[in-house]
C-alpha positions in Angstrom: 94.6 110.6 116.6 97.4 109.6 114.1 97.5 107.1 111.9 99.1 103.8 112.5 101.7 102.4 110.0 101.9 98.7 109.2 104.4 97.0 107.3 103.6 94.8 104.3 104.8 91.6 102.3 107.3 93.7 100.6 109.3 93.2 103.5 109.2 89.6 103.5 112.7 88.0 104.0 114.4 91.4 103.2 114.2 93.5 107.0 116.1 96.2 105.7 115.3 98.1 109.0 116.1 101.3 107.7 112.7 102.0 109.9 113.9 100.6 113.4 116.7 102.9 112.7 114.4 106.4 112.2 111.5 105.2 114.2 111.8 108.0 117.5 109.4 105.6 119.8 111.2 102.3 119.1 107.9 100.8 118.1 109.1 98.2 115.4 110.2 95.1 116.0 111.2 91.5 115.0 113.3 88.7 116.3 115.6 86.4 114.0 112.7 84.0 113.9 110.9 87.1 111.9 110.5 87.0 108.0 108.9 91.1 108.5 109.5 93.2 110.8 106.0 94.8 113.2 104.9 98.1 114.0 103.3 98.0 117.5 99.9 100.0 117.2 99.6 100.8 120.2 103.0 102.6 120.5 103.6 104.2 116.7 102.6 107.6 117.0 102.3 108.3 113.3 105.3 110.5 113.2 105.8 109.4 109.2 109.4 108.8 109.4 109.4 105.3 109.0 107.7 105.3 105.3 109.9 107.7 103.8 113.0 105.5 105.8 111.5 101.8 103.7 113.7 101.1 100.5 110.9 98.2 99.4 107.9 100.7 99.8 106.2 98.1 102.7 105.1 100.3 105.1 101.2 102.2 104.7 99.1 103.8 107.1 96.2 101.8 107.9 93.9 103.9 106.7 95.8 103.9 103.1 96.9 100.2 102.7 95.6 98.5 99.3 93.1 96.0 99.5 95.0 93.3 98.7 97.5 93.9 101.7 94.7 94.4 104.1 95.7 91.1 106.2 98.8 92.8 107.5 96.9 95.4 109.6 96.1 92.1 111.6 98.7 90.0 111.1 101.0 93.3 112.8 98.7 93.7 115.6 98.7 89.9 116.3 102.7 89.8 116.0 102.0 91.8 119.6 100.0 89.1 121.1 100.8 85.7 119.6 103.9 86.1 117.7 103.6 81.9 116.1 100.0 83.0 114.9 101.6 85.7 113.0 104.7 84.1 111.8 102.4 81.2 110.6 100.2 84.1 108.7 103.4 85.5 107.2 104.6 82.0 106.1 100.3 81.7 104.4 101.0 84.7 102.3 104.7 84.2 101.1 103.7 81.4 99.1 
């Protein structure tokens, strides 16, 4: 199975989206509402393009992401489901 990528506070207010542009299953999003943008985990096939694509260095395979940014393996997941719960969760760790 691959390995899912999640994107992490480095991305906060900047959305370069230099990975929506290289991602080949068109499994990140965001809205205009979005500080990030999200990496659907149940689409991202773990293809790797979209962490050598990141100029801020956000974006770490589950398996790989450093302690302190293990909340945004969640809150990317729950972008998927309740999109306010994770905006709220964004808005938590940006201050």
């Amino acid at each position: 199975m691959p390995s899912v990528y999640v994107i992490t506070d480095p991305c906060i207010d900047v959305k370069d989206k230099s990975c929506v542009e290289v991602c080949p299953v068109d499994c990140i999003k965001d809205t205009d509402d979005d500080r990030v943008c999200y990496i659907d985990p149940q689409e991202c096939i773990g293809c790797n393009l979209c962490l050598a694509a990141c100029p801020v260095g956000a974006i770490f395979t589950a398996e790989d992401i450093p302690a302190a940014s293990r909340p945004w393996v969640e809150i990317n997941a729950l972008w998927f489901e309740d999109p306010a719960a994770a905006r709220a969760r964004v808005d938590e760790l940006a201050h």
